[in-house]
C-alpha positions as YAML, in Angstrom:
chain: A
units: angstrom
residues:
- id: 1
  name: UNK
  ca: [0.00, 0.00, 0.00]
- id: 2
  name: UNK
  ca: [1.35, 3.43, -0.92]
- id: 3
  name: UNK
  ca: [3.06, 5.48, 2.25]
- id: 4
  name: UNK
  ca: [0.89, 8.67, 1.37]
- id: 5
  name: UNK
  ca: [2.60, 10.03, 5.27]
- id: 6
  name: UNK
  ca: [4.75, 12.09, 3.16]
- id: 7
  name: UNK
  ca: [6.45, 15.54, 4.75]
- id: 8
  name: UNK
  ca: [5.15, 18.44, 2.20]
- id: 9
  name: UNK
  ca: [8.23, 21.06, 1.19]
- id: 10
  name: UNK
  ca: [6.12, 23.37, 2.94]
- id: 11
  name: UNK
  ca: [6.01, 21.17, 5.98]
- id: 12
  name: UNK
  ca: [9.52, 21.19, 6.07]
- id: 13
  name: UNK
  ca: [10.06, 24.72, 5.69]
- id: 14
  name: UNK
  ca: [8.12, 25.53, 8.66]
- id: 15
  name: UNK
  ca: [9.40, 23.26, 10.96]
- id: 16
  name: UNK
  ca: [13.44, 24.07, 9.77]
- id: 17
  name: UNK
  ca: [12.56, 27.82, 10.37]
- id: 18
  name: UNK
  ca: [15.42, 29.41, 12.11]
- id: 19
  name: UNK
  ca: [14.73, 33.24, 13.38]
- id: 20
  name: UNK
  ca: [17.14, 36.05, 12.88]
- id: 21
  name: UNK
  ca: [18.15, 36.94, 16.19]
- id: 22
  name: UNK
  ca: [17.45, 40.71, 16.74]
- id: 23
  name: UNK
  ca: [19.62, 43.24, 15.16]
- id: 24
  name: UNK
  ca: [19.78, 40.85, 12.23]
- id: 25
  name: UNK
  ca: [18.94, 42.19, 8.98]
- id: 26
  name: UNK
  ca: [16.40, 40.61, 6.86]
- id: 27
  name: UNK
  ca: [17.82, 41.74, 3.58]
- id: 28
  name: UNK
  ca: [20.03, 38.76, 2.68]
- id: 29
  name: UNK
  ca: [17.97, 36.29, 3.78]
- id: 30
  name: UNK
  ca: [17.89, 33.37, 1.51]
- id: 31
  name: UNK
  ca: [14.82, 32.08, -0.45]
- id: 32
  name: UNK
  ca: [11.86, 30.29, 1.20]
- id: 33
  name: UNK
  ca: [12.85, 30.85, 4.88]
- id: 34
  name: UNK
  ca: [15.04, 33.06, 7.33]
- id: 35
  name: UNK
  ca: [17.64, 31.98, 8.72]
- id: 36
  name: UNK
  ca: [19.99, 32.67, 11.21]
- id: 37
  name: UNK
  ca: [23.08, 35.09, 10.19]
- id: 38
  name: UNK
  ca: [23.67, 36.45, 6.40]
- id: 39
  name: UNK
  ca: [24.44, 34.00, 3.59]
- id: 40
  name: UNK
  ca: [28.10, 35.44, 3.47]
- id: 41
  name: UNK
  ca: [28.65, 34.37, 6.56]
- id: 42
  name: UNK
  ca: [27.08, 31.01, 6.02]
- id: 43
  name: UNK
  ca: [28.96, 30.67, 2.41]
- id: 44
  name: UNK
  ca: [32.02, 31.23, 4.31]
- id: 45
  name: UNK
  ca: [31.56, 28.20, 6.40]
- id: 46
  name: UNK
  ca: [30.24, 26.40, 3.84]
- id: 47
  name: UNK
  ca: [33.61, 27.10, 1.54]
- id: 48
  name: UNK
  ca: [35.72, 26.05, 4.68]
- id: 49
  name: UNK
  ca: [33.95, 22.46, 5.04]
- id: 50
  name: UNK
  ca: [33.77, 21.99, 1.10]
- id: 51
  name: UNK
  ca: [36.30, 19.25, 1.52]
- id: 52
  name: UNK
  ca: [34.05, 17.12, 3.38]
- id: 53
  name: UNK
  ca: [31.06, 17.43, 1.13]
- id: 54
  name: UNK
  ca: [31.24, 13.80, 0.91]
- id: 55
  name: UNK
  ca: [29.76, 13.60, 3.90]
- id: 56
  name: UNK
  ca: [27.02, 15.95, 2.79]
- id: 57
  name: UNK
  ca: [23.28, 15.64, 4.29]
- id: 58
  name: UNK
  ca: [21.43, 14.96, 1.06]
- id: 59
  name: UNK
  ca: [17.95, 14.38, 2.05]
- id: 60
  name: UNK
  ca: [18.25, 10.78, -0.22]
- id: 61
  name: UNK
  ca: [21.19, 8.96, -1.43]
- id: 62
  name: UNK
  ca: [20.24, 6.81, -3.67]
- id: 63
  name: UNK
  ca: [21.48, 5.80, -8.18]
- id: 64
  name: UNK
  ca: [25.16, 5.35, -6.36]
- id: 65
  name: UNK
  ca: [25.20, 1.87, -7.17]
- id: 66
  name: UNK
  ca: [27.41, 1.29, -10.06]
- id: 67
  name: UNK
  ca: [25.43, -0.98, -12.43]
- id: 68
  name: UNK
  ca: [22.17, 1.26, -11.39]
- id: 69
  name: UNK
  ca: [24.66, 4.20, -12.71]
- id: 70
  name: UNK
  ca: [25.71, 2.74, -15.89]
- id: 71
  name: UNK
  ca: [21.59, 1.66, -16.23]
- id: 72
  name: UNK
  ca: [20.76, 5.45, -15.92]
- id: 73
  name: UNK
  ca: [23.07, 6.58, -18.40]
- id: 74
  name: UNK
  ca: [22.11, 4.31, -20.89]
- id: 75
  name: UNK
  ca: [18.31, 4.64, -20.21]
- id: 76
  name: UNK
  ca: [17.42, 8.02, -19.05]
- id: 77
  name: UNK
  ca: [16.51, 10.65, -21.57]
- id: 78
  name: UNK
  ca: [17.84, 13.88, -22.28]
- id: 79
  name: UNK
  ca: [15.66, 16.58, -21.84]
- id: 80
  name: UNK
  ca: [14.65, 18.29, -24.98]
- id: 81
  name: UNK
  ca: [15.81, 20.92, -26.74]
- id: 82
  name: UNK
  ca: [13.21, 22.88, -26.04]
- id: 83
  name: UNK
  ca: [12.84, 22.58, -22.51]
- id: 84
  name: UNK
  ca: [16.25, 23.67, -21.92]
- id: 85
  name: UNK
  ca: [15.41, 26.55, -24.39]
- id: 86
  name: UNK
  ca: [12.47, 27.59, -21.94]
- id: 87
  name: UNK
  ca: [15.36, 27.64, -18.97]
- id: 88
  name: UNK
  ca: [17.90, 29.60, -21.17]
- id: 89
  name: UNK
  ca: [15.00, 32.01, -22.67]
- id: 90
  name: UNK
  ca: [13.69, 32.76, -19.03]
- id: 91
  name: UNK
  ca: [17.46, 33.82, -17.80]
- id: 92
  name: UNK
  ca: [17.83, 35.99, -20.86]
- id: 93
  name: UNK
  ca: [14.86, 37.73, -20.45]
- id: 94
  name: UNK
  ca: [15.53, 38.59, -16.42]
- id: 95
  name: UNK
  ca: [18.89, 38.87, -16.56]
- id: 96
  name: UNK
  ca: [19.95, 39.70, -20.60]
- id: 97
  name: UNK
  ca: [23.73, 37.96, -22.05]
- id: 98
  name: UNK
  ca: [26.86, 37.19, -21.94]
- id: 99
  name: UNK
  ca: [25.90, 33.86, -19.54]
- id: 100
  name: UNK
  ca: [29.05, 32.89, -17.45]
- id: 101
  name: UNK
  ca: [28.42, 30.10, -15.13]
- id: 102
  name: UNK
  ca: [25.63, 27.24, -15.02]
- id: 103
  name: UNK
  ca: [26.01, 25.30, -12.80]
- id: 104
  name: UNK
  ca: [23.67, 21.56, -13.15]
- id: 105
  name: UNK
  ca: [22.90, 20.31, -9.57]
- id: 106
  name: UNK
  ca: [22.52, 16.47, -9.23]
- id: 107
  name: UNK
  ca: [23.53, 15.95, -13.01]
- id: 108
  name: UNK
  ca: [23.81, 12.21, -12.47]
- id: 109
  name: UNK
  ca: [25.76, 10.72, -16.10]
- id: 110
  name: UNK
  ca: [25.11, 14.67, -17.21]
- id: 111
  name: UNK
  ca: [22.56, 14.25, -19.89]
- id: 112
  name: UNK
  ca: [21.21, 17.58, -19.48]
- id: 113
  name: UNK
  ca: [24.31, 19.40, -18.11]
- id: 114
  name: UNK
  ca: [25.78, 19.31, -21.39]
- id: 115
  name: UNK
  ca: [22.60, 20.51, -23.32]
- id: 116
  name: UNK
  ca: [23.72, 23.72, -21.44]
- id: 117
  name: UNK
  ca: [27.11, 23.89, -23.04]
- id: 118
  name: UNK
  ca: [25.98, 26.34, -25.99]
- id: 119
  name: UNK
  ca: [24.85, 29.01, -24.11]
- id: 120
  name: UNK
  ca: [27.40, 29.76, -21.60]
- id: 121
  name: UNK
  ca: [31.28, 29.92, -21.34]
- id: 122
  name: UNK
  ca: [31.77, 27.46, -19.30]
- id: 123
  name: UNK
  ca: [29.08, 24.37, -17.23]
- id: 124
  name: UNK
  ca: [29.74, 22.35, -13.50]
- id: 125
  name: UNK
  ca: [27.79, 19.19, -13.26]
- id: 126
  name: UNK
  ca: [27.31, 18.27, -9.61]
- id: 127
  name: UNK
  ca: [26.47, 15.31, -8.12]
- id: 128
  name: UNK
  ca: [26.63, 13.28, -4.97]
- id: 129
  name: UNK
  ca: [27.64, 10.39, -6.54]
- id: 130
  name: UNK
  ca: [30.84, 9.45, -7.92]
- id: 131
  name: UNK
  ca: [29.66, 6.62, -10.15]
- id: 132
  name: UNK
  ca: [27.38, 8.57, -11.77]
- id: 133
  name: UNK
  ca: [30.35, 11.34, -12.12]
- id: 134
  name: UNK
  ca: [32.15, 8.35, -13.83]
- id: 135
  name: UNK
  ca: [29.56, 7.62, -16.16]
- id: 136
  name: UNK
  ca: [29.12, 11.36, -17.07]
- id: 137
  name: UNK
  ca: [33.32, 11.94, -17.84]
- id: 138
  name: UNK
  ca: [33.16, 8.85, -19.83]
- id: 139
  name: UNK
  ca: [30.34, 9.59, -22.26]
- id: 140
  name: UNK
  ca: [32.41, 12.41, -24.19]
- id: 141
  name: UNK
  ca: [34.36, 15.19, -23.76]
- id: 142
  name: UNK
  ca: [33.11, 19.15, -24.09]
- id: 143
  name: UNK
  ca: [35.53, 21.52, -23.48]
- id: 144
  name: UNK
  ca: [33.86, 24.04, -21.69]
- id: 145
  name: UNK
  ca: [31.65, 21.42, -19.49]
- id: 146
  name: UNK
  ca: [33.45, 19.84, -16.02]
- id: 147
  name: UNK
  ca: [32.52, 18.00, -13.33]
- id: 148
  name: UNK
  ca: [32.57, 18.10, -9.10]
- id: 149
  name: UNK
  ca: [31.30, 15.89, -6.64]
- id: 150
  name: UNK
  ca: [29.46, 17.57, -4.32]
- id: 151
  name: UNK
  ca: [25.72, 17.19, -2.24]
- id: 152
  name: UNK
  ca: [23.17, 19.87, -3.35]
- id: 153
  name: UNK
  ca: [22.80, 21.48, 0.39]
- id: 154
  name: UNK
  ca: [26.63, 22.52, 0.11]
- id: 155
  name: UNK
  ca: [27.98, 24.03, -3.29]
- id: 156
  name: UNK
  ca: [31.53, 24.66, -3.86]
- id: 157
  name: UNK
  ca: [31.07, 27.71, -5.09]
- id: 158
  name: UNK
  ca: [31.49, 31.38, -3.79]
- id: 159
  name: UNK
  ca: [28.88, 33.79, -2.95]
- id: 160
  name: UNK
  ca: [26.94, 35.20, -6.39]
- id: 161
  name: UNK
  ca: [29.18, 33.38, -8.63]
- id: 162
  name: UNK
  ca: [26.59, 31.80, -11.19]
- id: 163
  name: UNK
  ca: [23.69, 32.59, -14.00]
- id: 164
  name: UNK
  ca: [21.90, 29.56, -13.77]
- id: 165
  name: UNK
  ca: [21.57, 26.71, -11.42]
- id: 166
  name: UNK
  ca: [19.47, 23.40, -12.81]
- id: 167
  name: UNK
  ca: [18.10, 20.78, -11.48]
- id: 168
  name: UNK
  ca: [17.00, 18.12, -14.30]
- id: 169
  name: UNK
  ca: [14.59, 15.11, -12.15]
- id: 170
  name: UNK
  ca: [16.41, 15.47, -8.94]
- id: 171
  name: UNK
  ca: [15.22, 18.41, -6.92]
- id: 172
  name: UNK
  ca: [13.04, 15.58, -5.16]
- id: 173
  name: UNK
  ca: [15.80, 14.33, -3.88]
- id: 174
  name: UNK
  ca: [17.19, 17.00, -1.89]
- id: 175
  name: UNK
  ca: [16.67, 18.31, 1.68]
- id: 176
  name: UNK
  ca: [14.75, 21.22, -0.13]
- id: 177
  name: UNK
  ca: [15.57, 24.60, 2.08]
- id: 178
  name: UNK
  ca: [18.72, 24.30, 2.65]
- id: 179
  name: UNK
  ca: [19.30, 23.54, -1.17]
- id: 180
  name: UNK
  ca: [17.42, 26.37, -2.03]
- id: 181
  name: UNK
  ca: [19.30, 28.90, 0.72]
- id: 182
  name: UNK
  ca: [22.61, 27.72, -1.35]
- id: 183
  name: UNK
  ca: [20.59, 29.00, -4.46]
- id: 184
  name: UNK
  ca: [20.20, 32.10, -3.42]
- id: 185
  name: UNK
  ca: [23.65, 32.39, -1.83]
- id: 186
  name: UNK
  ca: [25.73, 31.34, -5.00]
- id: 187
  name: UNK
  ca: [23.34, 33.08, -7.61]
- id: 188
  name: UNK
  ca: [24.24, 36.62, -8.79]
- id: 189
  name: UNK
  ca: [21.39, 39.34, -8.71]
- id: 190
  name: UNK
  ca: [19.26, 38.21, -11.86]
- id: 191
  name: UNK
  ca: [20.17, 34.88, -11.67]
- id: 192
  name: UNK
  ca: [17.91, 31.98, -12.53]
- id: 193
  name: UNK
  ca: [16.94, 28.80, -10.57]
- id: 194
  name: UNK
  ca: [15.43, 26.21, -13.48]
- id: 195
  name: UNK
  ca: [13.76, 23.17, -11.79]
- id: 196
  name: UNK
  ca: [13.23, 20.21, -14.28]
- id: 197
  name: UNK
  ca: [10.90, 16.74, -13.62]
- id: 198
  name: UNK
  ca: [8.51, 14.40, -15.24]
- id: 199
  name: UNK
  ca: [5.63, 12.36, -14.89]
- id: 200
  name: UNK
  ca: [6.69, 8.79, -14.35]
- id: 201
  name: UNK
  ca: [3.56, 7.65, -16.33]
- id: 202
  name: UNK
  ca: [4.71, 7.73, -19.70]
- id: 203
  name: UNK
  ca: [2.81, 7.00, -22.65]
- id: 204
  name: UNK
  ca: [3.38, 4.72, -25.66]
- id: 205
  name: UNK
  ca: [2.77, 5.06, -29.54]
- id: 206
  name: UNK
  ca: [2.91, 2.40, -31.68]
- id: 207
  name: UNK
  ca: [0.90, 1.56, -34.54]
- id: 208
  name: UNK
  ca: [-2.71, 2.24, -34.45]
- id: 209
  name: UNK
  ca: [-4.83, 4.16, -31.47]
- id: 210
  name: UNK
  ca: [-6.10, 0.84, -30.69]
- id: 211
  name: UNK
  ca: [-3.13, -0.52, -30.42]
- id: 212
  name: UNK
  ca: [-1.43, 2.43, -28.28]
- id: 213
  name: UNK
  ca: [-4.36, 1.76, -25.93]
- id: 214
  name: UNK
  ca: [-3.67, -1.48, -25.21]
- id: 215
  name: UNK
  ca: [0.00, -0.70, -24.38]
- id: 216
  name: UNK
  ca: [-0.64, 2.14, -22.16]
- id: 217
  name: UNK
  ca: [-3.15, -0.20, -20.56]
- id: 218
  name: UNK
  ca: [-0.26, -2.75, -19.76]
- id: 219
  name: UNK
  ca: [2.19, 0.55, -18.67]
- id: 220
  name: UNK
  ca: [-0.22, 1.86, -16.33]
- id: 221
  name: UNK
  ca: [-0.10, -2.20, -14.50]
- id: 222
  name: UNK
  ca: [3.88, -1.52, -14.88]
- id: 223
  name: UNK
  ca: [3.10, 1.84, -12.87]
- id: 224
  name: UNK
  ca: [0.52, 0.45, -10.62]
- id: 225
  name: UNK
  ca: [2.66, -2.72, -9.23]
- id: 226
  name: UNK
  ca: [5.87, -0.22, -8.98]
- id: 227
  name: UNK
  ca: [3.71, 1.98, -6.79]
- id: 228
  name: UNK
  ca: [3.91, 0.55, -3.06]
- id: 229
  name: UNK
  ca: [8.05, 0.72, -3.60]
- id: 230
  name: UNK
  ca: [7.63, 4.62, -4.80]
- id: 231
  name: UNK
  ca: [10.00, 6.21, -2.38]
- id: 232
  name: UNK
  ca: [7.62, 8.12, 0.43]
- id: 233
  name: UNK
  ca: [9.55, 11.43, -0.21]
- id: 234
  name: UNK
  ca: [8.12, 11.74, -4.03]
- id: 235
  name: UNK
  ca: [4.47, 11.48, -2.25]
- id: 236
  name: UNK
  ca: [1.79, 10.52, -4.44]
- id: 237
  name: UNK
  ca: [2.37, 12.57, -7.62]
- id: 238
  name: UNK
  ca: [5.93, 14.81, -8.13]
- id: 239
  name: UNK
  ca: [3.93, 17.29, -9.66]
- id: 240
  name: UNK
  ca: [2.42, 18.29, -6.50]
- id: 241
  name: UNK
  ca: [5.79, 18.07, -4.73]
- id: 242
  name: UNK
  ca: [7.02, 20.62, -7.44]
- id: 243
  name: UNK
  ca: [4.22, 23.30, -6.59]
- id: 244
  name: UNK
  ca: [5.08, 22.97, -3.24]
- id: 245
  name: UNK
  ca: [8.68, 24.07, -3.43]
- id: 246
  name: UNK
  ca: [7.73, 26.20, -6.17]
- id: 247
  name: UNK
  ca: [5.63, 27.92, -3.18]
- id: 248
  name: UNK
  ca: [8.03, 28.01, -1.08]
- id: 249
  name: UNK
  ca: [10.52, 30.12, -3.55]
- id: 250
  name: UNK
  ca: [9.92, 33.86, -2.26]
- id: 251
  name: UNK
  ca: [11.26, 35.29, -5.24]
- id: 252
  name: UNK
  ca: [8.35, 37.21, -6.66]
- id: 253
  name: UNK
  ca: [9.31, 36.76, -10.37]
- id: 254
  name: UNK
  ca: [8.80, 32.96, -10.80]
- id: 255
  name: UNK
  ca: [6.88, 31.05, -13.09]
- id: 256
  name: UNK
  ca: [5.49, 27.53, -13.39]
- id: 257
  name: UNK
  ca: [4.73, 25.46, -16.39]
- id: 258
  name: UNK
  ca: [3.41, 22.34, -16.61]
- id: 259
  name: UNK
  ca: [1.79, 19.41, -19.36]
- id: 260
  name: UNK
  ca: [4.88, 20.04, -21.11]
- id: 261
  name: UNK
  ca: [4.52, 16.75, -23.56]
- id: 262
  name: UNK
  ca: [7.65, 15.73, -25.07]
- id: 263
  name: UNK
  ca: [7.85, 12.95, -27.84]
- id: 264
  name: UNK
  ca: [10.50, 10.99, -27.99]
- id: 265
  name: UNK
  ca: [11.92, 7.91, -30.07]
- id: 266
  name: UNK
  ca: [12.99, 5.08, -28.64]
- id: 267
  name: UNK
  ca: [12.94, 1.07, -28.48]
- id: 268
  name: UNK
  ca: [10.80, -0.66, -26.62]
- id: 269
  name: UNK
  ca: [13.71, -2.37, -24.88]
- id: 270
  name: UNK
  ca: [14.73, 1.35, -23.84]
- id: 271
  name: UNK
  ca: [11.40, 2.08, -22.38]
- id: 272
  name: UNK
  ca: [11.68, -0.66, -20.27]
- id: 273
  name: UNK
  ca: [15.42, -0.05, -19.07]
- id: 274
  name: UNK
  ca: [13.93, 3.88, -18.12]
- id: 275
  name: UNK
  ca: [11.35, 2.48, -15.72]
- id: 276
  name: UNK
  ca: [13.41, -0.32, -14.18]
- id: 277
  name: UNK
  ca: [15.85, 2.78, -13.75]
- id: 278
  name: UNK
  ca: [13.26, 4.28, -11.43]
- id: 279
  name: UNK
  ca: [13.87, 4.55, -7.98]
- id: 280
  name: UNK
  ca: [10.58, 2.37, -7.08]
- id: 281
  name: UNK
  ca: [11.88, -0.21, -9.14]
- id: 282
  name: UNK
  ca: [14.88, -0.22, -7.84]
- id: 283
  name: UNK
  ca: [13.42, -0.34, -4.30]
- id: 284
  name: UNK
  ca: [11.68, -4.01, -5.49]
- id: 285
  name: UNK
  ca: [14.84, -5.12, -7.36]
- id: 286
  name: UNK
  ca: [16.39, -4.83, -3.66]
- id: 287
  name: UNK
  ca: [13.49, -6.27, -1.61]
- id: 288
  name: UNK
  ca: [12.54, -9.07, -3.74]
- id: 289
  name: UNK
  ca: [15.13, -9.50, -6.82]
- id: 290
  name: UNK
  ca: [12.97, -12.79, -8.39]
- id: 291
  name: UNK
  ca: [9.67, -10.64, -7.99]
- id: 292
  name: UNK
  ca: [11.29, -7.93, -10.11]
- id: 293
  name: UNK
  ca: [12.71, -10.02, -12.62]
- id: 294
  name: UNK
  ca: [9.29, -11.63, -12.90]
- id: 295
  name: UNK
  ca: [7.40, -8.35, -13.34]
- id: 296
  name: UNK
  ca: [9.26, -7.21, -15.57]
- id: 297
  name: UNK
  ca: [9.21, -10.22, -17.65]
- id: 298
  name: UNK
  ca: [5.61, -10.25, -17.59]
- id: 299
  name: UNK
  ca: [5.38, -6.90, -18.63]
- id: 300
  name: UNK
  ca: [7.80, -7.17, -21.30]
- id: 301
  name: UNK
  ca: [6.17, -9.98, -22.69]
- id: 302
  name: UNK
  ca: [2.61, -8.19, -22.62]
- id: 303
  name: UNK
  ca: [3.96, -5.39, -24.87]
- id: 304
  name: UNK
  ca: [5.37, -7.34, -26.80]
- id: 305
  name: UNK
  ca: [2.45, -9.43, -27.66]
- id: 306
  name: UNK
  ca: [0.30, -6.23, -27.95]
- id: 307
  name: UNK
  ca: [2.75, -4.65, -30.20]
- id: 308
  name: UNK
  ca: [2.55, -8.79, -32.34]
- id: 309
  name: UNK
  ca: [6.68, -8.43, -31.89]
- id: 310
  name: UNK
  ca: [9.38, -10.44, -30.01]
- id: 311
  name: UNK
  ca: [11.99, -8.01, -30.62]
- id: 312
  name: UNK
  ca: [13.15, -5.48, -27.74]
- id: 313
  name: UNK
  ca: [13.93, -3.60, -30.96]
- id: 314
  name: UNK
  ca: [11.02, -2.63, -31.82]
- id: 315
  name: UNK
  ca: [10.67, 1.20, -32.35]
- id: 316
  name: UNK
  ca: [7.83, 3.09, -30.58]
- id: 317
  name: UNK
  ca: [6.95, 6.74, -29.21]
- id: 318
  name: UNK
  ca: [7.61, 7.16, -25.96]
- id: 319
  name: UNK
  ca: [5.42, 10.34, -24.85]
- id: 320
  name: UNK
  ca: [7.04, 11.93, -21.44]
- id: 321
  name: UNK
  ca: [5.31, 14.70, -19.42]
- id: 322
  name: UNK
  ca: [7.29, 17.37, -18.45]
- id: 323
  name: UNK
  ca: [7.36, 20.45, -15.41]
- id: 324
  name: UNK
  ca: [9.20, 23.41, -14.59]
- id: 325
  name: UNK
  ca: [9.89, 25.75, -11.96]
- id: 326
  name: UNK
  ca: [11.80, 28.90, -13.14]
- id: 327
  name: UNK
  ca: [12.62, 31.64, -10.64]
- id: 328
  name: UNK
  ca: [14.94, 34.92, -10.92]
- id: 329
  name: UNK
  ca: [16.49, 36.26, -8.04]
- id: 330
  name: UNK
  ca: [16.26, 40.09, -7.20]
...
């Protein structure tokens, strides 16, 4: 049964509220919540204890694994070109070019860090994990595109140093003020926050609408057995989670955009590598490995007899829902 006892972002920012003690200005106090002393001072402890970020308080670890890594580099999608267009058009329109810094928090293999390469001089990909850091070095080289490992709560980076910080399907992950207080602390005035997820019920083409229809029939089973291993800090649907830290962002330009559907191609044995990729997956793979294998197996085999194929081959449209958070900062 699905844990639905989920913490809300707001929840969390009221109970992590720190006062400023008096005398304590409220002018540099960083997004969603006050806290106690100005974010130099706090960046300036931060920089000091940069060397043990590895010990970082992420609010969930998880995709460290190396064969998970290597599974979510080959199976994850890129985001679109568009969608990182949206990111890049916001930023130029609150804060106007040259772009310097981006900096791509929780990149994992870097999929959509280096989408970000074009439009500014130079790109850091950050991630707690340093298989997924492997994987990201070892799918190609771009010269103006590196890498650090570091948790999302404390960036290496000094105070207003950066355009653009991303996070592409991992904000979720993180222990959501503090993450956003290093936002604000690292940005430069006009900078832009970019907040990047998806649906996790994606839709398949193939053939006719009758046939689609039966497959998404057999995906939303896939979805629906996954569900009772859905990690409790997604809650029951990300895109809620999403509005709730976009609420929490006290920057008064912000925007949100949602039902963002993106098309994209892919085999049918991708499809199923990007789900068993998932986190709830995952979580059955590790409770009960011969119940995974067997769903999966059943599932595969379902499509496949829908689709009248016994290839993994198989080409089909895999239709992914998309959502965005975009904030500039003052």
């Amino acid at each position: 049964m699905l844990n639905t006892d989920v913490v809300t972002a707001a929840e969390i920012l009221a109970k992590e509220r720190v006062l400023i003690p008096r005398g304590r200005s409220l002018r540099h106090a960083p997004v969603g919540f006050v806290t106690e002393g100005s974010v130099t001072e706090r960046g300036k402890v931060y920089r000091e204890r940069q060397h043990h970020f590895r010990h970082g308080n992420m609010a969930h670890r998880l995709f460290e694994d190396r064969n998970h890594a290597a599974a979510y580099q080959k199976y994850r999608i890129s985001p679109s070109q568009s969608l990182i267009a949206k990111i890049v058009d916001f930023l130029e329109e609150k804060k106007g070019r040259p772009f310097d810094l981006a900096v791509d928090v929780g990149c994992g293999s870097g999929q959509g860090t280096v989408l970000l390469a074009p439009h500014f001089s130079r790109v850091i990909g950050m991630d707690i994990s340093r298989a997924q850091l492997e994987m990201a070095e070892a799918s190609g080289s771009v010269p103006n595109v590196s890498y650090r490992q570091s948790s999302a709560e404390e960036l290496p980076l000094t105070d207003g140093s950066v355009d653009l910080v991303t996070a592409m399907a991992a904000a979720h992950w993180f222990d959501v003020p503090r993450f956003l207080q290093e936002v604000d602390r690292v940005l430069k005035p006009r900078g832009c926050l970019g907040l990047l997820s998806y649906t996790m019920d994606m839709e398949l083409q193939y053939g006719d609408e009758a046939c689609s229809q039966k497959l998404n029939r057999v995906c939303q089973e896939f979805y629906a057995a996954l569900r009772p291993f859905r990690n409790p800090c997604l809650g029951p649907c990300s895109m809620t989670l999403y509005k709730q830290i976009s609420d929490s962002i006290t920057y008064p330009e912000k925007e949100w955009n949602d039902c963002m559907l993106i098309k994209h191609q892919a085999t049918l044995g991708d499809y199923m590598g990007m789900v068993e990729s998932f986190s709830s997956f995952q979580g059955l793979l590790k409770k009960d490995p011969e119940e995974a294998r067997r769903l999966s197996q059943d599932i595969r085999d379902k499509l496949r007899a829908v689709m009248g194929t016994t290839s993994d081959a198989t080409q089909v449209v895999m239709g992914v829902k998309y959502f965005c958070v975009l904030a500039c900062k003052p």
